[in-house]
N, C-alpha and C positions, 0 to 999 in steps of 0.2 A: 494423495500427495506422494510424491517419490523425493526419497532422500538421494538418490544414485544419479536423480539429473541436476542437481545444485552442487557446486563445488562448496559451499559453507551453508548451512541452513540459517536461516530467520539472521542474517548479518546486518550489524547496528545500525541504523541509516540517519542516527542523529534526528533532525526536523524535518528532513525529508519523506511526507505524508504523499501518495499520489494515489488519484481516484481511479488512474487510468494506465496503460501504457506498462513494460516490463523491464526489470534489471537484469536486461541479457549479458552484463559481466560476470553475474554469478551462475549463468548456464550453462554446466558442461557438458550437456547434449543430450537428447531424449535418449533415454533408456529400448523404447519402443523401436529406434531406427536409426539413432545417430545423427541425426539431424541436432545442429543450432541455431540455425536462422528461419525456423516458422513458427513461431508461437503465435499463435491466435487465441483472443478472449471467448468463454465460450460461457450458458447460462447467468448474465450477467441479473441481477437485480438492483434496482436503486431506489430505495422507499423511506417511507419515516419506520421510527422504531416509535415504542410506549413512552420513551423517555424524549420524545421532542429531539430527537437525535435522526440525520440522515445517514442509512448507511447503504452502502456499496459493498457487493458478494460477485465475484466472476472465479472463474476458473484459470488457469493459464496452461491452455494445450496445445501438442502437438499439430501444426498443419499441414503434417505429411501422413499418420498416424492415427493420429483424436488420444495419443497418452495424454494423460489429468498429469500437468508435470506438480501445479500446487495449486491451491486455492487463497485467492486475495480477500483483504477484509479492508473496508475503510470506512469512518466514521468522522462524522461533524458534527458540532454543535454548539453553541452560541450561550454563555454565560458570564454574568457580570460584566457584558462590557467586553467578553475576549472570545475570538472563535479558535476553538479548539479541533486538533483533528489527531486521528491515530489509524497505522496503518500497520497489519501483522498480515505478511506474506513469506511463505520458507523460501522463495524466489526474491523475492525484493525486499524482502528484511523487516525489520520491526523499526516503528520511529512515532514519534508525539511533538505536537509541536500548539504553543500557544501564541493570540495574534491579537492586539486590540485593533475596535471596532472603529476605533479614533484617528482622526491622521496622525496625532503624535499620541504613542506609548506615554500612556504617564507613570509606569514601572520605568522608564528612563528616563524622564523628568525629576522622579523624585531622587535621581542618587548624582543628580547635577549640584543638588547642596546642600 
């Protein structure tokens, strides 16, 4: 991972989990060549883990190049009733976010009264 082609490393992304795709605002250009507009996913894997959890591992490199600008992590998994995800990239930041199963949230049901 290169800290010199991120303008902010691992930046807050709130709930913002993605399994895919890159936060080219926080790219201020491969180290390797200068380039900001090729990043391509490279070594992706997407499997179960031991804990019943699906997780997502790619790379985010150069497509002029092959620099390793960072490496993505992304996880899901489904408990209680709420699908949960987490997502820790020094390119697209860190974030968690929880989601019931239900069409309506009953964590917002219950503070209606």
């Amino acid at each position: 991972m290169c800290e010199q082609c991120v303008k902010e490393e691992y930046p807050d992304r709130g709930t913002v989990c993605l399994d895919s795709g890159a936060y080219l605002a926080n790219l201020a250009g491969c180290q390797g060549c200068g380039r900001k507009d090729t990043l391509k996913v490279a070594n992706k894997t997407v499997g179960p883990s031991e804990a019943n959890e699906e997780v997502t591992e790619f790379e985010h490199v150069c497509g002029e190049c092959q620099h390793v600008v960072a490496r993505h992590l992304h996880v899901f998994w489904v408990e209680d009733g709420y699908q949960n995800y987490t997502m820790s990239c020094m390119l697209c930041g860190g974030a968690e976010d929880t989601r019931s199963c239900l069409p309506d949230d009953p964590r917002f049901e219950a503070a209606l009264f």
